[in-house]
C-alpha positions in Angstrom: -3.6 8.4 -23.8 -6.8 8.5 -25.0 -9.0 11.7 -25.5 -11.2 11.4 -22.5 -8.0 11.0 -20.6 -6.6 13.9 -22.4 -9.1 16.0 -21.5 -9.2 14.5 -17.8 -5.7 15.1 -17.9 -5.4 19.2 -18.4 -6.6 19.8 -14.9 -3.1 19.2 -13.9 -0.9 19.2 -16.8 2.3 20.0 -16.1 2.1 19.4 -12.3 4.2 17.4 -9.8 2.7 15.9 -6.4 3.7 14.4 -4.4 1.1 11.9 -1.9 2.3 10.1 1.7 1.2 6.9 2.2 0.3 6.0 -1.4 0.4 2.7 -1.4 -2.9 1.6 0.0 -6.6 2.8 0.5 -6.7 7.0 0.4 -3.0 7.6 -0.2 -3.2 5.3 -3.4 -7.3 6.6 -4.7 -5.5 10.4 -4.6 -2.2 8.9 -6.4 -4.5 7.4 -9.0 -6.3 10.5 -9.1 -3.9 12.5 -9.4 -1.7 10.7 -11.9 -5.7 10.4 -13.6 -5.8 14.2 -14.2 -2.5 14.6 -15.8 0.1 15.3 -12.5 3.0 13.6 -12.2 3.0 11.5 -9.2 5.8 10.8 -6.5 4.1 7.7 -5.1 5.5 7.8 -1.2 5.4 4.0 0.9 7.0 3.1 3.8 6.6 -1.1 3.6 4.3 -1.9 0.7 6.5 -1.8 -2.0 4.0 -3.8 -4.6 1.6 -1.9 -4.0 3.4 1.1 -4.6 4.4 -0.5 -7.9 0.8 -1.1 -9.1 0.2 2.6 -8.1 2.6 3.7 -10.4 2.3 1.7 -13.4 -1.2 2.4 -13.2 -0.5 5.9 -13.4 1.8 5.5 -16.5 -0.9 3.1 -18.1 -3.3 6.4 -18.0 -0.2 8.6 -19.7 1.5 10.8 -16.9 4.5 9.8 -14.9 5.1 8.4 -11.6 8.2 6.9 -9.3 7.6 5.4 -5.8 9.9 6.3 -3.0 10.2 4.8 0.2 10.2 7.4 3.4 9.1 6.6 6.6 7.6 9.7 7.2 8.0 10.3 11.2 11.5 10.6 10.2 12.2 14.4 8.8 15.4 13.6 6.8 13.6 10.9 4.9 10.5 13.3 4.4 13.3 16.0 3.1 14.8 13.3 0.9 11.1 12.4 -0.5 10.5 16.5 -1.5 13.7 16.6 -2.9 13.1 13.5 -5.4 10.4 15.1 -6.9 12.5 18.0 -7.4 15.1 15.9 -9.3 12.6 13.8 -10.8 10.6 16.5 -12.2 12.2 19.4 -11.8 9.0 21.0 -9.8 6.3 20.3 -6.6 3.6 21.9 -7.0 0.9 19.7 -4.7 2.2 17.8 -1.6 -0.6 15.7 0.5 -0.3 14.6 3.6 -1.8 11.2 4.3 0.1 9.2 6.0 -0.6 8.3 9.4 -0.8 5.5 12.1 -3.1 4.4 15.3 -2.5 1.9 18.0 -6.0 1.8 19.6 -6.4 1.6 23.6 -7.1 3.3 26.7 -4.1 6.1 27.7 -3.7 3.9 31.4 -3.0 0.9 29.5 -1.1 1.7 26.3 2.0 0.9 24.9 4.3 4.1 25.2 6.1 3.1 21.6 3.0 2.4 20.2 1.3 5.5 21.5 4.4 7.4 20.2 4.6 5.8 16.9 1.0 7.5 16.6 2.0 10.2 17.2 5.5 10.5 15.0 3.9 9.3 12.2 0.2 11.5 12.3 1.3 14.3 14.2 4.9 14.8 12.8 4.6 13.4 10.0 2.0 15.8 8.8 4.0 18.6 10.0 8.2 17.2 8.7 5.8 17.2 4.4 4.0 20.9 5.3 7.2 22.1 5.9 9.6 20.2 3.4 7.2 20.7 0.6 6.7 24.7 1.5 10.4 24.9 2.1 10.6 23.6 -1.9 7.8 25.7 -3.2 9.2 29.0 -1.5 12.4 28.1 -3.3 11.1 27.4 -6.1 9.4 30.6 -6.4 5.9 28.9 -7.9 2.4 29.1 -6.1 1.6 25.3 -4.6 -1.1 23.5 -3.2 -0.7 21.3 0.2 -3.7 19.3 1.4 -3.2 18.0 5.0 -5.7 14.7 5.3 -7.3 15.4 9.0 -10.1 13.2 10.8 -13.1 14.5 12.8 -11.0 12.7 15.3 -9.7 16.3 15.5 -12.7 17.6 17.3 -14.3 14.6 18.7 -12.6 12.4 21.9 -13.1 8.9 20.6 -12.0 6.9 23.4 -8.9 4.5 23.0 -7.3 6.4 20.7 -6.3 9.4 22.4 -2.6 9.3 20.4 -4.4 9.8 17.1 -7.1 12.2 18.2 -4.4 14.1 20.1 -2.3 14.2 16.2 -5.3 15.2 14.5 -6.0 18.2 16.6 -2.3 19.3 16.2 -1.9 18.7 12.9 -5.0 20.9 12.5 -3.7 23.9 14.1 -0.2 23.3 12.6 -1.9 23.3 9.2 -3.5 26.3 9.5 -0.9 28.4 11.5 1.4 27.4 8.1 -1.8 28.8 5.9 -1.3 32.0 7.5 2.6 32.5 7.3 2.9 31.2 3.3 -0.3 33.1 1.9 2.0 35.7 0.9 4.0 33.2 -1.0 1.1 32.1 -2.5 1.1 28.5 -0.9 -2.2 27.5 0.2 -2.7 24.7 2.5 -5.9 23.3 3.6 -7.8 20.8 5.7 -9.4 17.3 4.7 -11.6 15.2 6.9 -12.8 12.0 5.6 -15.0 9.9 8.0 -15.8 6.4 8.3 -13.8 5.1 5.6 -13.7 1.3 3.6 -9.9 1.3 3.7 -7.6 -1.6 4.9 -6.3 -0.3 7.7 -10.2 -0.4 8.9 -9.2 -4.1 9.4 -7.0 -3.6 11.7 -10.1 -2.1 14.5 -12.7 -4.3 12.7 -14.2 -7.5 10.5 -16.3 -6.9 7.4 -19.4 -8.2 9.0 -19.2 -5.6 11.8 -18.2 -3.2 9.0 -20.7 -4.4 7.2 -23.7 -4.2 9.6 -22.2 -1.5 12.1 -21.9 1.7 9.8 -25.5 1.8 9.0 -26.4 2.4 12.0 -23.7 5.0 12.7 -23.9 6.8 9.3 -26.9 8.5 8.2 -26.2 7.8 4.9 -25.9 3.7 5.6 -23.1 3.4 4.6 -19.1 4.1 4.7 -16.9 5.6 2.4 -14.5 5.0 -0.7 -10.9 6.1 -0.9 -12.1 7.1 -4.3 -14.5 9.1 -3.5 -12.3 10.9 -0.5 -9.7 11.1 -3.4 -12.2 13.5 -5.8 -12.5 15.8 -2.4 -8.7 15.9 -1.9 -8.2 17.3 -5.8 -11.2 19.0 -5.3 -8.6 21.4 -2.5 -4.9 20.5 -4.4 -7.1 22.3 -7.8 -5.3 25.4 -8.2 -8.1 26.8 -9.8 -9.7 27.1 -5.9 -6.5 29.7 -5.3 -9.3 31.7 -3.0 -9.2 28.5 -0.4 -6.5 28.0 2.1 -7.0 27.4 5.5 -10.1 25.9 5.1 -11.2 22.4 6.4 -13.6 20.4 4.0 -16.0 17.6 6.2 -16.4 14.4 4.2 -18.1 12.3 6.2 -21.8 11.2 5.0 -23.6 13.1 7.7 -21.1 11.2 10.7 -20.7 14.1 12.5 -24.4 15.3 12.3 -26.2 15.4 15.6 -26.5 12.2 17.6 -30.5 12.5 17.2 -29.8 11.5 13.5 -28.4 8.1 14.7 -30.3 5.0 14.4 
């Protein structure tokens, strides 16, 4: 390890994550991320098995640990299984994050009922099978933990044709921060992320680069959309137990997406 990674690496020295969906666009910038500030990293995929290899030999290359598990994460014994590697793996958890999630975009009248439940076991239970695996885990392990719950503004705003994801988001927000409020006396905080507008792979599925590329200036006031690594730095921004006076809170990372509409171009 070298010494600027050294130094990177004593914000979580000595820590055990584990990250949901970590094989591709935010799951894999907060693994890195992570694993870049000295945690170890369970690195959780359901189908992209390379890329949940590069994510953790990129981890070791910076000089923590990582192992990848598969888990698809709508399914709660699976989710159980995932907590409880990290526990054998590293003997601790002390930050579990909840990306993992899934959207089949159409109007309600028209959709596909598996699809629109798949959306909905993977977003909206999903979320809620880690929050409660990964608190069950803390509480017996008797140590304070961090649990950052990745959300959407889809949470608070009705954007048609995906009423199974917006419907998740909204869930998963008050599930979030009911659990907030029963584990603060353990010490567990958990807290809300929103990215917006996002340059991640599955933006592919909804849209080209071009339209990408010449839509989101004109629907972000800052011109332009995200990185996973940048949403990454906000997520360890929350999982920092340093911030022990947050929990229950919801941090907006959006560049200005959800200002008024009389900032739109």
């Amino acid at each position: 390890m070298t010494d600027q990674q050294s130094q990177q690496g004593g914000q979580f020295a000595g820590k055990v994550a584990v990250v949901t969906g970590a094989s591709l666009g935010i799951g894999r910038a907060t693994a890195l991320a992570l694993g870049q500030a000295g945690a170890k990293v369970v690195v959780n995929y359901r189908s992209s098995e390379e890329k949940a290899d590069e994510v953790v030999t990129a981890i070791e290359e910076m000089g923590s640990q990582a192992v990848k598990h598969q888990a698809d994460v709508a399914d709660q014994q699976s989710v159980e299984a995932l907590v409880a590697r990290a526990q054998e793996e590293f003997g601790r958890l002390d930050i579990a994050i909840s990306n993992a999630a899934y959207s089949a975009r159409e109007p309600f009248t028209e959709a596909n009922m598996d699809e629109f439940r798949r959306s909905v076991d993977v977003t909206m239970w999903g979320a809620f099978h880690l929050v409660r695996a990964a608190s069950q885990q803390m509480i017996k392990n008797g140590e304070p933990g961090s649990i950052v719950v990745v959300s959407s503004p889809h949470a608070f705003i009705p954007f048609p044709n995906a009423m199974a994801y917006n419907m998740s988001k909204a869930a998963v927000e008050q599930m979030a921060k009911t659990a907030a409020t029963e584990l603060v006396e353990q010490k567990i905080r958990i807290n809300l992320f929103q990215p917006g507008w996002i340059d991640t792979p599955g933006e592919r599925h909804f849209a080209t680069d071009e339209e990408l590329r010449t839509v989101a200036p004109t629907k972000i006031p800052t011109g332009r959309l995200g990185t996973p690594e940048e949403i990454a730095k906000g997520i360890v921004f929350l999982a920092d137990p340093v911030h022990e006076y947050m929990t229950g809170s919801t941090l907006l990372f959006d560049g200005g997406f959800c200002l008024p509409w009389k900032f739109r171009k």
